[in-house]
C-alpha positions as CSV (number, residue, x, y, z in Angstrom):
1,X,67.5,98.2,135.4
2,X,64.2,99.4,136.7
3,X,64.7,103.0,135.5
4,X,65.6,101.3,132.4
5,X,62.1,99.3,132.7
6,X,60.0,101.9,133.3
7,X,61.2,104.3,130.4
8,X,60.9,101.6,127.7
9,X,57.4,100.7,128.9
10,X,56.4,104.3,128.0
11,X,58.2,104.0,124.6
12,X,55.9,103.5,121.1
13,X,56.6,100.5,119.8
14,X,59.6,100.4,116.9
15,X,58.3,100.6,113.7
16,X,59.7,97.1,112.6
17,X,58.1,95.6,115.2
18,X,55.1,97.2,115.1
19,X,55.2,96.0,111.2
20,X,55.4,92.2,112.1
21,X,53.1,92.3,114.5
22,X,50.5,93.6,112.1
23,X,51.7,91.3,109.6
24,X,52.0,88.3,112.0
25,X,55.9,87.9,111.9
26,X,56.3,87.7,108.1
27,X,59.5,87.3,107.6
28,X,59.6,88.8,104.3
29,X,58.1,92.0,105.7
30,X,60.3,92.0,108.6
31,X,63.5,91.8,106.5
32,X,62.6,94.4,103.6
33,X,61.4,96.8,106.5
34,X,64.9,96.5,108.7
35,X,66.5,97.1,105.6
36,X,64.5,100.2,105.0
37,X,65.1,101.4,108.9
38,X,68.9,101.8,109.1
39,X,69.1,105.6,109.6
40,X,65.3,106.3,109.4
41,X,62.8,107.3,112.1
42,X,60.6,104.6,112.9
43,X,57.5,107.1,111.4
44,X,59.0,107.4,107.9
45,X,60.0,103.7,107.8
46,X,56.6,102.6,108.6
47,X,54.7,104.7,106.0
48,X,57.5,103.5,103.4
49,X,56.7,99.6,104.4
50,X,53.4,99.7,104.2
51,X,53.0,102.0,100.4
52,X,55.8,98.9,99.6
53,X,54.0,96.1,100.5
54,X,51.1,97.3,99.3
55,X,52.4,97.4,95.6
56,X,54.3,94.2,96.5
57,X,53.6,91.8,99.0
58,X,55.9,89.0,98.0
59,X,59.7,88.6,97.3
60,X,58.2,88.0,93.6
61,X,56.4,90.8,93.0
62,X,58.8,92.9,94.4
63,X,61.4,91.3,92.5
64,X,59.3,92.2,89.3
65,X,59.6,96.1,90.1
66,X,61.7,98.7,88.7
67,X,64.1,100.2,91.1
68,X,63.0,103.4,90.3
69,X,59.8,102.3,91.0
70,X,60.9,101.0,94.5
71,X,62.5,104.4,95.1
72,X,59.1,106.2,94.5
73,X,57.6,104.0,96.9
74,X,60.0,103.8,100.1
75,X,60.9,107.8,99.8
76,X,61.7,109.9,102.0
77,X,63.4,106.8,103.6
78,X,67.1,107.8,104.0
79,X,69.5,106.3,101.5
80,X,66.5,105.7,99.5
81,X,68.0,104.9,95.9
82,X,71.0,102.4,97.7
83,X,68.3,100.8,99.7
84,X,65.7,100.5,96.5
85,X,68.4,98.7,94.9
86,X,69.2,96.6,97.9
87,X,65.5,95.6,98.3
88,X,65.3,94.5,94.6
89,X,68.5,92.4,94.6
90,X,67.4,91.2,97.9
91,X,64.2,89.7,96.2
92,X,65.6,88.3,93.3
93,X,68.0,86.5,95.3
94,X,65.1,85.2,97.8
95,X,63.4,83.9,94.8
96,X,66.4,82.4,93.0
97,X,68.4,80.9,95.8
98,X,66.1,80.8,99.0
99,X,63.1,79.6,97.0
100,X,61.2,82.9,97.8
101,X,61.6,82.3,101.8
102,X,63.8,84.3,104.1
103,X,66.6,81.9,105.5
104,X,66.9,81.6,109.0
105,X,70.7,82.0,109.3
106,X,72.9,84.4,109.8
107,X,75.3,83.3,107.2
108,X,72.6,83.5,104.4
109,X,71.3,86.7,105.5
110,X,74.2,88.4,105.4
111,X,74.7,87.0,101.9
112,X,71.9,89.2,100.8
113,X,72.7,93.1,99.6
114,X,72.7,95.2,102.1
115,X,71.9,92.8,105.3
116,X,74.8,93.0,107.8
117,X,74.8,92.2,111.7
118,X,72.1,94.2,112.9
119,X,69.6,93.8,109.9
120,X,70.2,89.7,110.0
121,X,70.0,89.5,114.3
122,X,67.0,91.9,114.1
123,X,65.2,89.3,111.6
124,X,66.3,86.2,113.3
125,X,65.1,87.8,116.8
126,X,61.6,89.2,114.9
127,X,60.5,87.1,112.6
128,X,62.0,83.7,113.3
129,X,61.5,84.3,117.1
130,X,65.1,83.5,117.6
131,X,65.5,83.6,121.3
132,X,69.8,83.2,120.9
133,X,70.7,86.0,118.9
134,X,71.0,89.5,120.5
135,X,70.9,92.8,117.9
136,X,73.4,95.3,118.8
137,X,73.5,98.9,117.2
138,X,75.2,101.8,118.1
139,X,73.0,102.7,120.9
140,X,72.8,99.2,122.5
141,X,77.5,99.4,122.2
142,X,76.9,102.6,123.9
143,X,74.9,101.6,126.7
144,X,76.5,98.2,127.4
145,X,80.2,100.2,127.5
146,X,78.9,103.0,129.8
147,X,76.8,100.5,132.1
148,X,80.7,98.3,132.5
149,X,78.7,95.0,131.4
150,X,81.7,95.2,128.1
151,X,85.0,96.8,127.2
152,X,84.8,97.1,123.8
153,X,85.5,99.1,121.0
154,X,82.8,98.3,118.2
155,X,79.0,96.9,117.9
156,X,80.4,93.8,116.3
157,X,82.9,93.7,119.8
158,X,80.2,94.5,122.0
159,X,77.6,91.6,120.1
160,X,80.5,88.9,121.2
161,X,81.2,90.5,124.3
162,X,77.4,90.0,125.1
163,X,76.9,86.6,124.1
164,X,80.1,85.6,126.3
165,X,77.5,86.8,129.3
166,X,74.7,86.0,128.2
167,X,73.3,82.6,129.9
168,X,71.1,80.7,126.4
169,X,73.1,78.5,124.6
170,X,76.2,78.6,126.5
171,X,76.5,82.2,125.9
172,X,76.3,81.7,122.0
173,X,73.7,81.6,119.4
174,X,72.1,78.7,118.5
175,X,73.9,76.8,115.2
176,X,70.3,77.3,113.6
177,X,70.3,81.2,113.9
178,X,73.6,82.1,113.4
């Protein structure tokens, strides 16, 4: 764990993170630029937020925008047209059903297009300071199979398996984050 310390300490800050903290945790922000991460280096992802949000810094706006519009903006991000189409239904649906906020659930994230496990925990743990949920990728399964903490088989496996050992909450996620 303290070679593990010492070698994230020297890490750059992700690009997500580095995001919210220049935008102080907004949600919105945080959300839209998880979305535009999956499969992106942190580099490209951040350029693509930040030309985004400066056309559109609201769900509304963005909402208002043409998809191809949104593709302009957030390429080269990869999967750019999917996740411009994602982004825009993600909007409209903030504005229509969350009233333009970002829930701070797990089941309503993952009722947006294309928010799954990763996307949702990342937002909770980010932007709603969630300190019960844990965001696992396909590094993070990796890791946690090849240090023996889990036995598992997927990143969904290996998110359970981790909040079995995992002290807050009884070893679950709180009922308002998950």
């Amino acid at each position: 764990m303290r070679r593990l310390r010492r070698a994230i300490v020297r890490m750059e800050v992700p690009a997500v993170e580095k995001l919210a903290e220049e935008q102080k945790r907004d949600p919105f922000r945080v959300l839209i630029a998880t979305l535009l991460s999956a499969q992106t280096k942190d580099a490209v992802t951040h350029e693509a937020s930040v030309r985004l949000f400066r056309r559109a810094a609201t769900p509304q706006a963005m909402a208002r925008l043409r998809t191809a519009t949104i593709e302009r903006l957030i390429y080269p991000v990869s999967f750019y047209r999917n996740k411009a189409r994602h982004v825009r239904e993600t909007c409209r649906q903030l504005v229509e059903r969350f009233g333009g906020e970002v829930p701070a659930t797990m089941a309503d994230l993952l009722s947006l297009p294309g928010v799954g496990r990763k996307t949702a925990n990342l937002t909770l743990i980010v932007a709603h300071r969630s300190p019960s949920n844990i965001c696992v990728d396909t590094h993070v399964h990796r890791i946690a199979n090849r240090l023996g903490w889990v036995a598992t088989r997927t990143p969904e496996q290996t998110e359970a398996a981790l909040y079995g050992a995992a002290p807050a909450n009884g070893g679950r996620p709180s009922t308002s984050t998950s």
